[in-house]
N, C-alpha and C positions, 0 to 999 in steps of 0.2 A: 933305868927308865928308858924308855922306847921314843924315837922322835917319831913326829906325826907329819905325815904327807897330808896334803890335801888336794885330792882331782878334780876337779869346775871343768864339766859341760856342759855342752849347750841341752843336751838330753840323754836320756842312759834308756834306749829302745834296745835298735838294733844298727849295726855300721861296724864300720874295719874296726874305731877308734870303741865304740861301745866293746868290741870282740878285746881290744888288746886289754881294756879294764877288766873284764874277767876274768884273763889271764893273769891279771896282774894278784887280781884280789883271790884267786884258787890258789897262787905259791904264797899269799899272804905268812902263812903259818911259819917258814922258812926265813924271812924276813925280820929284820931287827927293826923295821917300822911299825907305827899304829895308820896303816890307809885307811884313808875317811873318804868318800867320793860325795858332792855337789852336783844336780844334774839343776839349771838354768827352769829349765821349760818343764819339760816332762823326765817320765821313767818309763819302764815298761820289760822286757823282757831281759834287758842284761841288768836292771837295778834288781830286781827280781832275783836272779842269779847270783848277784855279788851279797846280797842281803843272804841268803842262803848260805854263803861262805861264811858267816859271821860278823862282815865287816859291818859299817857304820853308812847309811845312805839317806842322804835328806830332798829330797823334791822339792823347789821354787817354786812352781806354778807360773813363774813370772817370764812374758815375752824376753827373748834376748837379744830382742833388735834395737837399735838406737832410734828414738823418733829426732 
């Protein structure tokens, strides 16, 4: 059985950290996890991407600021 990481950001557009999740999620296959990625706010072009690798990506909608 496979352990499962789970990635929480604050959005999965674009940026260094959105670039390293897709890196992460393209060697997925090689990997003896199940990656699951959380994007806070939004998605967009690297959820896009990583959703295409197979993996698992759920969208918020929800501000990640603290009032």
């Amino acid at each position: 059985m496979k352990q499962s990481v789970l990635h929480v950001l604050g959005s999965l557009d674009f940026g260094g950290v959105e670039t390293r999740m897709q890196n992460i999620s393209a060697k997925r296959f090689v990997s003896r996890f199940d990656q699951r990625f959380v994007a806070i706010k939004s998605g967009g072009r690297a959820a896009t991407t990583i959703t295409e690798s197979g993996a698992s990506v759920t969208i918020l909608g929800v501000s990640p600021t603290i009032p």
